[in-house]
C-alpha positions as a Markdown table, in Angstrom:
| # | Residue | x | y | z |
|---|---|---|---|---|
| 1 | Unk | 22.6 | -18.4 | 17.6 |
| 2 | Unk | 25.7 | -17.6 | 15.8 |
| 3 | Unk | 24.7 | -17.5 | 12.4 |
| 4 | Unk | 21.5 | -15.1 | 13.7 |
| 5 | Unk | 24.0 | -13.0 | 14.9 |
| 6 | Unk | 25.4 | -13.8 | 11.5 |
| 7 | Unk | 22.5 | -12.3 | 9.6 |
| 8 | Unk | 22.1 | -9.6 | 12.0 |
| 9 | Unk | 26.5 | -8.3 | 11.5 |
| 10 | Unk | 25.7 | -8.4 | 7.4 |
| 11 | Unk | 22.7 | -6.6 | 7.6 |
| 12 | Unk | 24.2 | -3.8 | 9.2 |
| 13 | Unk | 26.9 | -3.8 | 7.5 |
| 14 | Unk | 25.1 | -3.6 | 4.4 |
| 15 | Unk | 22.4 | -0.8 | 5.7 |
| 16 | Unk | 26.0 | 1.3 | 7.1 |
| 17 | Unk | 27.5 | 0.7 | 3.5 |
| 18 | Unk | 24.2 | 2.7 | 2.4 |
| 19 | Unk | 25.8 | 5.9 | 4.0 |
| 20 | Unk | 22.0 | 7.0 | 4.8 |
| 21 | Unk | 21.1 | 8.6 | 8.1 |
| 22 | Unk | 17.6 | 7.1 | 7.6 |
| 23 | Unk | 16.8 | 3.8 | 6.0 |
| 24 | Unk | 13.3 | 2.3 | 5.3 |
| 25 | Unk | 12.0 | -0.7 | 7.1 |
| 26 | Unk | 11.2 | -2.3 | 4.2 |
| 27 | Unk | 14.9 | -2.2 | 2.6 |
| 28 | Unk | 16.0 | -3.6 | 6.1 |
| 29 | Unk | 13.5 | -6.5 | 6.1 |
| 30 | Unk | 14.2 | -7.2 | 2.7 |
| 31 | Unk | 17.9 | -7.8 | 3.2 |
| 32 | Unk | 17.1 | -10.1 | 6.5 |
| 33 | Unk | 14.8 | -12.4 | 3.7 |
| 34 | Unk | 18.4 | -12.7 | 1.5 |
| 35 | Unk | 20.3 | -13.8 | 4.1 |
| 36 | Unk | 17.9 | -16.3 | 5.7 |
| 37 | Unk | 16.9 | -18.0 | 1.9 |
| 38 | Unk | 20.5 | -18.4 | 2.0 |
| 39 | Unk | 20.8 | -20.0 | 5.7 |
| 40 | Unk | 17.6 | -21.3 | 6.5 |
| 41 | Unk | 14.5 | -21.9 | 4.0 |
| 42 | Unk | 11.9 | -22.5 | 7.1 |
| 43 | Unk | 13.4 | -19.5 | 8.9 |
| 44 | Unk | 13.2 | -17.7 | 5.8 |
| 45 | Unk | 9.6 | -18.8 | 4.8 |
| 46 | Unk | 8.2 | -18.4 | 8.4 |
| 47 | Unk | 10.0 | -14.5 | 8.0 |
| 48 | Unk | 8.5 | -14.1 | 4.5 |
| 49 | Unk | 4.6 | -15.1 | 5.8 |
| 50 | Unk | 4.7 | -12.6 | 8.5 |
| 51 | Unk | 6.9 | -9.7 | 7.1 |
| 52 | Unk | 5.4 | -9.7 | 3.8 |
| 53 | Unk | 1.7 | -10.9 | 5.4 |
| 54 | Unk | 0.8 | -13.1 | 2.3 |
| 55 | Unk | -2.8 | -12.3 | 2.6 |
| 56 | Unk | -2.7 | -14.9 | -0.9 |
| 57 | Unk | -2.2 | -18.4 | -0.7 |
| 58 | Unk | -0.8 | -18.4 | -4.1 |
| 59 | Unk | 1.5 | -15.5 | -3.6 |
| 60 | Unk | 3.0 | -18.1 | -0.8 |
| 61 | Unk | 2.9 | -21.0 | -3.0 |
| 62 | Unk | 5.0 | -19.0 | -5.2 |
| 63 | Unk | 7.4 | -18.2 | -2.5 |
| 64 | Unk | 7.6 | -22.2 | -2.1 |
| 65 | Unk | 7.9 | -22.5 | -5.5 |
| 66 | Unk | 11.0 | -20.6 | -6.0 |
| 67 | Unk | 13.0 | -21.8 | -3.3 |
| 68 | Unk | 11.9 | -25.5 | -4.6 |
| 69 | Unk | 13.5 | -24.4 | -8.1 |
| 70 | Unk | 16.3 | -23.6 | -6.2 |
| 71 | Unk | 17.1 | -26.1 | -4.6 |
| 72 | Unk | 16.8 | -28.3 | -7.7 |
| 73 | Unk | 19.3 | -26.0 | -9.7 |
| 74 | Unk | 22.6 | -27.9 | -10.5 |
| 75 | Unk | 25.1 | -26.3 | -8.3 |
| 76 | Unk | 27.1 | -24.9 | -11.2 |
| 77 | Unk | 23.9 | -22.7 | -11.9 |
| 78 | Unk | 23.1 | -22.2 | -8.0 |
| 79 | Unk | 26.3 | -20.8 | -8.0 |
| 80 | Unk | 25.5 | -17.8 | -10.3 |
């Protein structure tokens, strides 16, 4: 629960730090995908499959695929 509320604190922050009255959906949803790939891959790929509605199963593989890569980065690189 806390690091949803978390997520939800940055994201604002970072949509209030736009100075916009109005700001798309799709920014806002993209920002929520950053901070869960950083918190929680499963949260973040269950997120992805419904936000972005991978109507390809190789567009998801892909999404797979990078987070994999990833994770197998040495740390130093992770890091960058």
């Amino acid at each position: 629960m806390e690091q949803m509320e978390q997520i939800v604190d940055h994201v604002e922050a970072r949509v209030r730090a736009l100075g916009e009255n109005e700001v798309s959906t799709n920014l806002i949803g993209e920002y929520v995908m950053e901070d869960l790939k950083d918190v929680d891959e499963i949260s973040y790929i269950r997120f992805a499959s419904v936000y972005r509605q991978f109507k390809d199963m190789s567009v998801f593989l892909k999404e797979l695929q990078e987070i994999v890569e990833k994770a197998n980065e040495p740390e130093d690189e992770a890091k960058k």
